[in-house]
Structure formats: C-alpha cells, structure tokens
N, C-alpha and C positions, 0 to 999 in steps of 0.2 A: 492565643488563649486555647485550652484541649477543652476537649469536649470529653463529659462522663464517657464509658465507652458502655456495650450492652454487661457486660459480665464484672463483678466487682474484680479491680486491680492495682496497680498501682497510683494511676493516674486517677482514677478515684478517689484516692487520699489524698492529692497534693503530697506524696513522697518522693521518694528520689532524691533531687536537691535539697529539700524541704522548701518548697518554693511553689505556688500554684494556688488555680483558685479557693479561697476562705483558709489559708496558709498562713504560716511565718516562720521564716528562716528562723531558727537558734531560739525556739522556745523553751523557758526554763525546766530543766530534768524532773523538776518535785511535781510541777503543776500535775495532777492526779485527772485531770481534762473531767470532762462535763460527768454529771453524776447520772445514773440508769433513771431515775425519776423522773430531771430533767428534760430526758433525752424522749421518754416514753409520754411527758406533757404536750408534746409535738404530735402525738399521734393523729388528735382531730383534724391540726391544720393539712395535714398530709390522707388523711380520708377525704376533706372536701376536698383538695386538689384531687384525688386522683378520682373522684368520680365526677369533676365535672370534667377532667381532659376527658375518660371513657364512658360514661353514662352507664357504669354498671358498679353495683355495690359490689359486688365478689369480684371483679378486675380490682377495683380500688382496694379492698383488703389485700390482696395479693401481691399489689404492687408494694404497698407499707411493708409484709412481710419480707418480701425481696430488699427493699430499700435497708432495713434494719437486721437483716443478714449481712449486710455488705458491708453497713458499719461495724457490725463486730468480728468481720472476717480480719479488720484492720487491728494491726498492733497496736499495743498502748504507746507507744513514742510517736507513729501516726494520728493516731485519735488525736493525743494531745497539741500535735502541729498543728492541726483545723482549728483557726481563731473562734469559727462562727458555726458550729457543728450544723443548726437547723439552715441556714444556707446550703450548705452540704448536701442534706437531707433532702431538700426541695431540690436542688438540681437533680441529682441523683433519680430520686424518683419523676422527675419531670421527664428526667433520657428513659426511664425504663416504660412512659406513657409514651412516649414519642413513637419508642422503638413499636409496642404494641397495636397504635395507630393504622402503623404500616401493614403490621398482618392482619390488623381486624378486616379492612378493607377486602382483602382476599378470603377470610372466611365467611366473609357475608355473602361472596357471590355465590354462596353453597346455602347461602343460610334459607328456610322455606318462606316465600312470600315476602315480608315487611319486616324491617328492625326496626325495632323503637328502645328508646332509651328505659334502665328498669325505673319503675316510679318509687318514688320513696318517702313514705309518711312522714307528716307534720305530727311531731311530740314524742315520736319513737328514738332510740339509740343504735347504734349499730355498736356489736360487743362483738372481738376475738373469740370469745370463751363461748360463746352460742354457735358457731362456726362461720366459716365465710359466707357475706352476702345475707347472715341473721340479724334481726331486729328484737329486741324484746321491751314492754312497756313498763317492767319492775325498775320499784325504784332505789334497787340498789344497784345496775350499772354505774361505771365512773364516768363522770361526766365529760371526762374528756373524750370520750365516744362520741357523741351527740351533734349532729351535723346539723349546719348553720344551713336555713334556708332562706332566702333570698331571689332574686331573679334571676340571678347567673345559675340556679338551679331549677329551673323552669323546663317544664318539659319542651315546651315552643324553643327556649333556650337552644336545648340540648340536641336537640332534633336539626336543628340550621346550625349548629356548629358540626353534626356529625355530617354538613357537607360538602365544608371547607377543608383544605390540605391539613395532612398532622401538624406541617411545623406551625401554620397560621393558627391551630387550633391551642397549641400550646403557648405561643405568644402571646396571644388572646387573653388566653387563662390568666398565665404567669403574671401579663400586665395590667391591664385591667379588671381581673376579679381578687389580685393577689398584692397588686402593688408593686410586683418585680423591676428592677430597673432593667433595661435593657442590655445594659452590658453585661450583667449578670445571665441573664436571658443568651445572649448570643452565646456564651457557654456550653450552655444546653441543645441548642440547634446547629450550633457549628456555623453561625453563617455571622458579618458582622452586626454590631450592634443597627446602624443607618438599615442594612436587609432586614432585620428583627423589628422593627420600627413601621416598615414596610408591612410586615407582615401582617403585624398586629389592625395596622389601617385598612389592611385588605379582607380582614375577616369583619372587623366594625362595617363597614359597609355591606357588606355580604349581609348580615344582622339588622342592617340599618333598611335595608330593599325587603328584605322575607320577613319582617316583625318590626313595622310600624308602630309606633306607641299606642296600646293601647288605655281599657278604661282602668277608674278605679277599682280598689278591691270590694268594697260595697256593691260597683256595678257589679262587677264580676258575677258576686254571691247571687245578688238578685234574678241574674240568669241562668245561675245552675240550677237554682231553686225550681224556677219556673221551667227548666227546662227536665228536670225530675221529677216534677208533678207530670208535664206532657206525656212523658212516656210511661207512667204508672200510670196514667188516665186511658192510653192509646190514641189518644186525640192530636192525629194526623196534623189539622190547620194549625192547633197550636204551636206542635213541634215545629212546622215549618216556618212561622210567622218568627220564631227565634233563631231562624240557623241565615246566617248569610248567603245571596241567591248563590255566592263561587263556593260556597264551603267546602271543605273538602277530608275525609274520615280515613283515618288507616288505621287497622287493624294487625297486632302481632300476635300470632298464634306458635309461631314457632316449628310449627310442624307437628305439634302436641297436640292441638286446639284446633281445629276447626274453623278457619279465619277468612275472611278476603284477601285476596292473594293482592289484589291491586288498590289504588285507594281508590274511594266513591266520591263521585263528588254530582255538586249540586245540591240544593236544598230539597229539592222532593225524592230525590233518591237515596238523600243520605237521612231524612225520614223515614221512609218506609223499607230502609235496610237497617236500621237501629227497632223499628216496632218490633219487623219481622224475628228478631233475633229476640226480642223478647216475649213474645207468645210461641217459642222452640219450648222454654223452660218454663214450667207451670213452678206457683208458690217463690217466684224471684222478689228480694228484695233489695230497692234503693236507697242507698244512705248517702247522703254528701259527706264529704272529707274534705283534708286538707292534703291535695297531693302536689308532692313539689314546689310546694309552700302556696299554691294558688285552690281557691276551690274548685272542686270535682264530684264526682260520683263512682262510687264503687258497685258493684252486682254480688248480692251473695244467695245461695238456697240454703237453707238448714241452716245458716249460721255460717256459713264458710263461702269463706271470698271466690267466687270465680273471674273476675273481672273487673278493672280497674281504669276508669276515662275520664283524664284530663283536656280539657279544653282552652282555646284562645279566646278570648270575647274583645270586640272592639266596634267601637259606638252603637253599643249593647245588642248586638249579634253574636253568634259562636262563631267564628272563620273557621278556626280547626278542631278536628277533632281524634285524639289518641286514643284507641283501647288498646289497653295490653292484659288478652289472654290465656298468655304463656305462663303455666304454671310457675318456672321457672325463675319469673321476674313476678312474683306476687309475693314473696315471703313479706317483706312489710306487714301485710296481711294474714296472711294463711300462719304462721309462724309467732303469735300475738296468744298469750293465752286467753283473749276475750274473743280469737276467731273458731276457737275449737269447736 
C-alpha cells in the first residue's frame, strides 16, 4: 500500500496505473467525477479532523487549504479515477497532520513556557472568509463550517493526546473519533494495518491512565459555577475546598502574556496563584462559557477577552486546570462582535 507523500503528486491521486488507494482501474471517460459543492460539503469533516490531530484552529484551516490544493492540482482523468474522493481527502489531509506533528514537537522546544491546545467555543463557526483560525457568531455563515463538539475535543482531550507520538495520535483520531478502518489508516502512516491497531491501543491507554472518567455535565457546571463565584468573592477556603489536593494548573502565554512558565500544582497554591492573578487587574469580569464543548470560565476587562480556563472536574473536584492567555489562541473570543 503507498502512503500520501508530504507534497501533492502522483501518488496522491492513485494515478499512474490507475490503480491505488480509493482508485479504479478503467473508470468511464464521461463520468464528470464529484461536483465542487460536493467536494467543499467535506469541509467540516476535515476541520474537525484537523484540529483534533493539531489542537489549533489555524493549523486545521491550513491543512484543509493544502488538502484541497492538492485535489485540484490533479487532472480531470485523475479526479475521476478516485472512486471515493472524501477518502482521499481524509487521508491526504491526515499525512499532511502527521507530517506537521513531527515538526510541531520541534517548534515547541522554542516555544515560551507551556503549549496548550487553542480553545474553541461552544455555538461559534469557523469561516475561511473571516481568515484563518476566525470564528464569527452571524448567522449567516455556512454551516458546514461549524465544528462538532464532543469529548474527542475536550481540552483534557487534547492536552494527553499532544503527548503521545504523531502516528498514535493520528490512529487515534482516524479510529476512534472518525471511524476509520484500519487498513485504510495504515495508508496514511505507512506502517501495517495489525502496527495501526497497535497504535491506536497505545494511545487509548495512554488516555485511559491521564483522564479517568470523570463526572457528569451537570456536575461539571455546578463546579465551575461555584468555583467562579470563589474567585470573584476572593475567598481562599472556598476555592481551595473545590480544587483537588494534586490539582494541577498550566498556564499559556506564549511569550506575549505574562504567564507561569511551569505548572502549579497543589490546591493551596494553585489558589492563591489564580486570586493573585486576579487582584493584578482591577474591574475583571467572570462569565462561564462553553469551552471545548465542557463548561469553563473566561476573564474579560472592558468587554474584551483576556483569558480563557477550561477545566477537568472528577468526583466534583477540579484536577486540571488550563488558561490560555495567549492572545493568539483567544480569537473565538476576541474576534466575536459581542467581544468588541
């Protein structure tokens, strides 16, 4: 079986023989192959893929751009040999997650302090036309923008898959959040189907040891809640009385922001490292949200987001806690014409 390669080519299209994956030798001359409509209704499925392989909205746009460049670099007599173009589509853009895996890892060791995955709001759309990595909450985007959330996009998620290997991370994906079969799968990694299998098992466990089931969504609410009030109150025992004694807080600033370089942990210091950072800003407000489909709290002054922390809750404690206040990964927010 070939594997996509990094650059759209031939092998990319199953051409050549006319023979190869999502292929068919001696396909009829007339057939006019999938229609631009079609082809662009794939868009969403290929956004959520690519931002749960990457955890970044503007990687995933980018990868969709590249993926649909590569389709129409191909000729019309190739197009039309692909029996299954959105197979195609998803591999394709699966190799070009893979490949970027490999360097992300290298650009983080430069990166300042903490990566965190970018968070991304419950009820918003991601639109081309707004630019990469934009949200906007009109509602006349197409809906086929609109990313599906779920668990598989959970910041806890995201966070213990960016620390497993690329190719487990996209087996992962591929099969269990996408339904990919395997064989198809081994396509995209180069390895066989039984190592694809392998892989996929190795990252479920890895997920299965760092994120324990936790509560319900109801729970959930009911501790961000309470745990939003604590710190609009400043009332230390409260806060503490809600965070788990191991809890543990990472903060991304990116280099922009002003951040903890390390994570905190413990429950009285990652209280009085969350008060402290909010009596820095005088006139802050707390709203809950929906982030990454789980509830949260955002930080804004004047109306405008600076800060954005999802949480874990289990047996109605916080274990983790994510802020991300890198401007950079806030547009969800900052980029809303109700954050102006």
């Amino acid at each position: 079986m070939s594997t996509p390669p990094a650059s759209g080519s031939d092998s990319d299209s199953g051409s050549g023989s006319g023979q190869g994956p999502g292929s068919e030798q001696g396909s009829p001359a007339h057939d006019p192959g999938p229609s631009l409509g079609s082809l662009m209704a794939e868009r969403r499925r290929l956004l959520n893929l690519g931002y749960r392989m990457l955890g970044s909205v503007q990687d995933a746009e980018d990868v969709v751009q590249e993926t649909y460049t590569r389709w129409y670099a191909l000729s019309e007599s190739q197009q039309r040999a692909i029996v299954t173009p959105m197979a195609w589509l998803t591999r394709v853009a699966s190799r070009i997650c893979l490949d970027q895996l490999a360097s992300a890892r290298v650009r983080r060791e430069r990166y300042t302090g903490e990566w965190l995955p970018e968070p991304v709001r419950g009820g918003t759309t991601w639109t081309s036309a707004a630019g990469a990595g934009r949200t906007s909450a009109t509602g006349g985007d197409d809906p086929a923008d609109r990313i599906t959330l779920d668990e598989s996009v959970s910041m806890g998620m995201l966070v213990v898959l960016d620390s497993v290997t690329p190719a487990e991370r996209v087996a992962f994906v591929l099969h269990d959040v996408f339904g990919t079969p395997f064989t198809e799968i081994a396509e995209t990694v180069g390895r066989s189907p039984a190592a694809c299998r392998q892989l996929a098992s190795s990252a479920r466990r890895r997920l299965a040891e760092r994120r324990p089931v936790g509560g319900t969504t109801t729970e959930h609410r009911q501790v961000v809640s309470a745990f939003r009030e604590a710190c609009e109150t400043g009332d230390l025992d409260s806060l503490v009385a809600l965070l788990d004694p191991a809890v543990e807080s990472r903060s991304d600033g990116g280099g922009k922001v002003r951040a903890a370089l390390r994570p905190v942990t413990g429950a009285d210091k990652v209280a009085r490292f969350l008060l402290g950072l909010l009596r820095r800003e005088p006139d802050v407000e707390l709203v809950e949200d929906d982030i990454n489909g789980t509830p949260g709290v955002t930080v804004s002054i004047a109306g405008t987001t600076i800060a954005v922390l999802a949480a874990d809750v289990r047996d109605g404690l916080i274990t983790d806690l994510w802020l991300v206040v890198n401007p950079d990964k806030l547009h969800a927010w900052t980029d809303t014409p109700t954050a102006r």
